[in-house]
N, C-alpha and C positions, 0 to 999 in steps of 0.2 A: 436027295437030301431029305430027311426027316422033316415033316413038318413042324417040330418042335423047334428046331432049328430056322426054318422059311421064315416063321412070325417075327423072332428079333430082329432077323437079317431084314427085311419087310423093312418095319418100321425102324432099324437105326437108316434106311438109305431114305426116307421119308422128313427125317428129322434134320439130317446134311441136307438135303434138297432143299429144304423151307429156310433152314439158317444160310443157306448162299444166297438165296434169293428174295427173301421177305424183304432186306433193307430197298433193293431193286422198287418191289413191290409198293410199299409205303411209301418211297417219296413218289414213283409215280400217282398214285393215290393222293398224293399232298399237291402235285402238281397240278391235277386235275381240278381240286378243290379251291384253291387260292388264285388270287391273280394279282399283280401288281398295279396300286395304283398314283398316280403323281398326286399329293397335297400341294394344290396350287399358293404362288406368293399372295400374300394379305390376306390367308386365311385368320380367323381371328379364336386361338383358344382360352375361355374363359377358364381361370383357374382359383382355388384358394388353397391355402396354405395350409400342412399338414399338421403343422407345429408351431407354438408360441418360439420367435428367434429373439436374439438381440441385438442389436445395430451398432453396435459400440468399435466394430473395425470390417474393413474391405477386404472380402475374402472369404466373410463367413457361408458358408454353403445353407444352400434352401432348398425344400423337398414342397410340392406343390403336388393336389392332383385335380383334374379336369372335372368340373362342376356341371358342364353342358356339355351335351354329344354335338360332335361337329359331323355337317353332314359337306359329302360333293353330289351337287346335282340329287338324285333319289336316294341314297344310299348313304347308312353312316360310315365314317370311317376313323372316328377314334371314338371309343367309349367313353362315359362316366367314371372317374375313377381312376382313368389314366392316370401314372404319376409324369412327372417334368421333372426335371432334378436344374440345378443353378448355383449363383452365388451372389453376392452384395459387390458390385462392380465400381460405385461410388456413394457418397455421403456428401450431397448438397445441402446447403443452408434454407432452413424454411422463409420462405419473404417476410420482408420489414415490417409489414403491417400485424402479419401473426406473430413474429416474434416481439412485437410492443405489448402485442396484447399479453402476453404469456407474461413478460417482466412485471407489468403493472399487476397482475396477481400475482406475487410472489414466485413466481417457478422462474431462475437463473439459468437451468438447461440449457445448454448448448443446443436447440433442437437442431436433425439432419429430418432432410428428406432420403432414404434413401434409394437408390438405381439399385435394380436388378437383371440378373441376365439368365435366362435358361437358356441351355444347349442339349438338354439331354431328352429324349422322349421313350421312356419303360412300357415298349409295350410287345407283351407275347415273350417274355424273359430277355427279351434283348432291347440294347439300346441303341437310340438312330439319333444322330448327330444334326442338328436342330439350329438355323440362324436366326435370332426372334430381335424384338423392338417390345418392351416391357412397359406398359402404361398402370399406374394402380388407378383400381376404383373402389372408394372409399363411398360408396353408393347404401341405397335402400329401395325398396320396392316401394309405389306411391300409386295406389289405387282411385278409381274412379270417385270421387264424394258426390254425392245429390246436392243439388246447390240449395236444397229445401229442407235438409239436415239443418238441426241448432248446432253452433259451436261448440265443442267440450266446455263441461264444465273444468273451475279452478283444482277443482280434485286431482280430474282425469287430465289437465293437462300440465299437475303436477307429479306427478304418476309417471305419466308418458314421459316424463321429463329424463326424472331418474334412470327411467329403464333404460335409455337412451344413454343417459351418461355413464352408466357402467356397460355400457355395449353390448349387451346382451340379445344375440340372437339363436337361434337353433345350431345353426353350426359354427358358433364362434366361438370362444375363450371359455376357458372352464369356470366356474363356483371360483376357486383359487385364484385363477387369475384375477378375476373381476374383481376380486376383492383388492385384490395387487395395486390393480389400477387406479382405482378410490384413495388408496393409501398416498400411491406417487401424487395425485391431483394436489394433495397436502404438502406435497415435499418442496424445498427452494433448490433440492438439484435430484435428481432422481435416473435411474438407465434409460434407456427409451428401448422400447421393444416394438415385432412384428405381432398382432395375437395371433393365434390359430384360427383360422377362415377367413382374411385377409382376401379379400378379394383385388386378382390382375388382370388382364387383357396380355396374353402374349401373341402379337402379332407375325406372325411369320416373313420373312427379309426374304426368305429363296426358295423355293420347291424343295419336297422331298419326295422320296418313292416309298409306297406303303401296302405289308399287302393285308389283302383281308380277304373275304369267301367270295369264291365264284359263286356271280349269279345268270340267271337269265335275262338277255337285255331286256331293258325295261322297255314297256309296251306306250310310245309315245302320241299314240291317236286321240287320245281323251285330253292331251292339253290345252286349254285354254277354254274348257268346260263350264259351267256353271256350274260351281258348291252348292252347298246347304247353304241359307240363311243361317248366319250366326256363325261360321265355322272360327274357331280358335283358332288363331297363328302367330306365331315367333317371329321378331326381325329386328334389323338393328337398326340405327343412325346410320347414315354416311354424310350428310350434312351434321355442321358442327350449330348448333343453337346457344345463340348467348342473348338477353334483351338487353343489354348494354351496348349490342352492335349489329344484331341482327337489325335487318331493315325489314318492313311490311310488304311480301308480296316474293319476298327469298325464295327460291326454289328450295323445297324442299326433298332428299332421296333417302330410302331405309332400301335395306333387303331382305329377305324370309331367309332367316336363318337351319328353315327346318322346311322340309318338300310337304304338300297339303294334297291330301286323297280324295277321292271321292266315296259314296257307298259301298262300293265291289273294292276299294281297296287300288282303283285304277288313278295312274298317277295325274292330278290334276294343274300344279301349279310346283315345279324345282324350286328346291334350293337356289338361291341365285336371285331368284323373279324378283323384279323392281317395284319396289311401292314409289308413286310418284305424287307431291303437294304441293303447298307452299305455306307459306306465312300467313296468317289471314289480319292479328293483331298483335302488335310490339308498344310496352312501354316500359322505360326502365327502371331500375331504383333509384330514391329519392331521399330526401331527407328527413326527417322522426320516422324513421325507419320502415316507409313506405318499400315496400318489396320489389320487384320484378315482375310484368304482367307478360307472357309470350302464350299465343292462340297460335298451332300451326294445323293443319287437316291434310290428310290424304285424299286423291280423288281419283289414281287411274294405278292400275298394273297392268307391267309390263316384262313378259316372257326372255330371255334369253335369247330368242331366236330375233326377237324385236317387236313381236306384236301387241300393240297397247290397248289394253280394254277400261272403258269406265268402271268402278266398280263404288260402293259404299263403305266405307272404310269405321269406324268406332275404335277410338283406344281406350283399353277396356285397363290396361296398368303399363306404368314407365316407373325406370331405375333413377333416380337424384342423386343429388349431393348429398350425405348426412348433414345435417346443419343449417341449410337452408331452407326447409319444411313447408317443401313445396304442396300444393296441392292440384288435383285435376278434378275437372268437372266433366260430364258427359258430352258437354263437346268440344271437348278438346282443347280446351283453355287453360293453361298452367300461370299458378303466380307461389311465388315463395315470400314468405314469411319470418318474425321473427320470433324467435323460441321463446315462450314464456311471458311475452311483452309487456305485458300488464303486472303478473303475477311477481315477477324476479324486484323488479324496483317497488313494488308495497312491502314484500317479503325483504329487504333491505332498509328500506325507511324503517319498520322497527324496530330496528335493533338502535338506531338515532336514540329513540327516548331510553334506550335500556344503559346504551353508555352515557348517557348525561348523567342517569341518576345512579350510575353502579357504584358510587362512595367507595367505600371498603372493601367491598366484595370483590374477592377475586375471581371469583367461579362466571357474575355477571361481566366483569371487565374481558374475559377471555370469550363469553359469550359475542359481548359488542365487536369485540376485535376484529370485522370482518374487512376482505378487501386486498388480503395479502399473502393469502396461505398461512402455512403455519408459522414463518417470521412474523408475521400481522399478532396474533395469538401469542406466541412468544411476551414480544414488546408490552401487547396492551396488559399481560395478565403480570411481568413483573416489572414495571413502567410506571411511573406517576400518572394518578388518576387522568387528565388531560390527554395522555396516549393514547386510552382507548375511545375516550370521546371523537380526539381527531379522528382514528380509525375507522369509527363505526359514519361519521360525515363522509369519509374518502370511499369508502365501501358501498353509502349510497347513491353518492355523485358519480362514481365509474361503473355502475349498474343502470341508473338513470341513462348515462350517454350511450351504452351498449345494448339495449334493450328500449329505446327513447328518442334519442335523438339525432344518434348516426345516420346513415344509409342503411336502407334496408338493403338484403341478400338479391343479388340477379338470380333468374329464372336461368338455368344453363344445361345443356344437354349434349357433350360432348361426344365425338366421332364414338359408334361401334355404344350407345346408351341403346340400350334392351329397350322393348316393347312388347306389350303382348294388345292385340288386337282383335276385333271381331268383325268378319267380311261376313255385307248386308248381298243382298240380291242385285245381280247385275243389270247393269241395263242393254246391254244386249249392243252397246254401239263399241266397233271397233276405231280406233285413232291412228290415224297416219303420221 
């Protein structure tokens, strides 16, 4: 056979060879590289939402993706990004107390709460079937204050007020929206919507099998090591904190939601590892709107395997309630607050003298009008004189009691509230 001839023949049996056998090839290659892992039950995926929704029926589908990498033991095993897919499962009525307060300012709303359900987890172009228990958390991040800080001034915590009220954070609602929402605040019936970064808790009900890259077992001799002073760490609640019920002296349990290295990168402290405290100081809310005082500290971790070490614990930021404007002090003392307390009921009292003497004027009678949303404004601006004066009295007197005289907000920190913490130097004693 001519050589001219040998080269094609050559390479056509080269190119059948590789196409019969590459497929062979590659997934042995895939095989090798991945492993199967179980996502244990009550694992806990933090998520927000992809998209402003609407609530208005059950059914509607939701698209979420994963805000925090969830780890097992050393090892991530769903990214950032992740998406979740769901839908709106029901529409509960919000409790009697928020729904008085919404009427008394003019919004007739029907408010729902709504239930959510994801089933679906997008990850690697395919979808794995998912049994969750959906919690929202309508939270914020609430950092250490110095207890030797001044208070904001009335500016800055009229400032803070607003940016607050139109909900503005980095990954939340757009320009648009926010504007949307300002509007509804004014309206006596309005949609009720989800925004976009809606923060959930989707809890996991059952195991799933997940795969992700083979590695080498992890090298377990360096656990329960000594850190760095100061080392940063992730963990959550597993006791639920309320100062309306917690008692002094509560145990208190988190866990490290993210595994802690040492210098070489050697694994010191899993995912899992128990932070162990209790209660140090509880007192509740009270009346002119004294707040919730809750003091709880960590004092020991404890391994997986069970072994309990002393350590120094500092919480360095925790996740609130929006609304209840909690603060924390350097050790570990939380008390929440009331929004504006001062400022909202002077900021209402003027408007008193502006409807007493608004005569004629329509522009100051719509001014006074406050107290009722835009029905309020409506009445007082085409109303006999007297409308807007009563208005702008109701508007103080329900600001006064809301900011004055009610209950102030409890301190609360429900199951799976985030922390971020800093582990001091240990003391070297182990606990049986």
């Amino acid at each position: 056979m001519k050589k001219s001839t040998l080269v094609p023949c050559i390479s056509l049996f080269i190119a059948v060879l590789f196409s019969t056998f590459s497929p062979a090839i590659r997934h042995s290659y895939a095989q090798a590289t991945t492993e199967q892992v179980s996502v244990p039950k009550g694992t806990v995926l933090r998520v927000a939402l992809s998209a402003r929704i609407s609530i208005a029926h059950i059914g509607h589908p939701v698209e979420a993706t994963v805000v925090e990498p969830v780890y097992f033991y050393e090892r991530m095993v769903i990214p950032v990004h992740t998406k979740v897919l769901g839908r709106i499962t029901a529409l509960n009525p919000v409790p009697r107390g928020e729904r008085i307060i919404a009427i008394t300012s003019g919004d007739f709303t029907p408010l729902h709460d709504p239930v959510l359900q994801f089933d679906r987890l997008v990850l690697q172009e395919s979808e794995i079937q998912i049994n969750t228990e959906v919690v929202k958390r309508n939270t914020q991040i609430v950092t250490v204050r110095d207890a030797q800080l001044k208070d904001p001034s009335l500016f800055d915590e009229m400032k803070s007020g607003f940016r607050e009220r139109l909900g503005r954070t980095e990954s939340g609602p757009s320009r648009m929206d926010r504007f949307k929402n300002l509007l509804y605040s004014f309206l006596p019936y309005h949609p009720q919507v989800l925004d976009r970064g809606s923060l959930f808790d989707v809890v996991l009900q059952e195991p799933f099998e997940i795969s992700v890259s083979a590695e080498e077992p992890v090298d377990t001799s360096h656990l329960g090591e000594p850190m760095p002073s100061g080392t940063l760490a992730h963990a959550r609640l597993i006791t639920a904190l309320d100062s309306s019920e917690t008692k002094e002296g509560t145990p208190v349990e988190a866990v490290l939601t993210e595994p802690i290295y040492g210098p070489s990168r050697e694994l010191l402290y899993p995912e899992g590892t128990e932070l162990l405290g209790s209660v140090v100081r509880v007192h509740s809310a009270r009346w002119f709107s004294k707040g919730g005082d809750l003091r709880f500290a960590f004092h020991s971790l404890r391994l997986p395997a069970g072994e309990e070490q002393r350590i120094t614990v500092q919480i360095g930021a925790l996740e609130a309630q929006r609304g209840s404007n909690v603060t924390i002090d350097a050790e570990g003392g939380t008390k929440a607050h009331m929004s504006s307390r001062l400022l909202a009921p002077i900021y209402s009292s003027a408007f008193v003298g502006i409807g007493a003497t608004s005569g004629k004027s329509r522009v100051k009678r719509a001014i006074a009008s406050r107290g009722m949303g835009l029905i309020g404004r409506i009445a007082g601006t085409v109303g006999p004189t007297g409308v807007s004066t009563g208005l702008s009295f109701y508007g103080a007197a329900r600001s006064s009691y809301l900011h004055l005289l009610r209950k102030g907000p409890e301190a609360k920190f429900p199951t799976n509230t985030r922390l971020e913490i800093f582990l001091g130097p240990q003391s070297g004693t182990h606990l049986n």
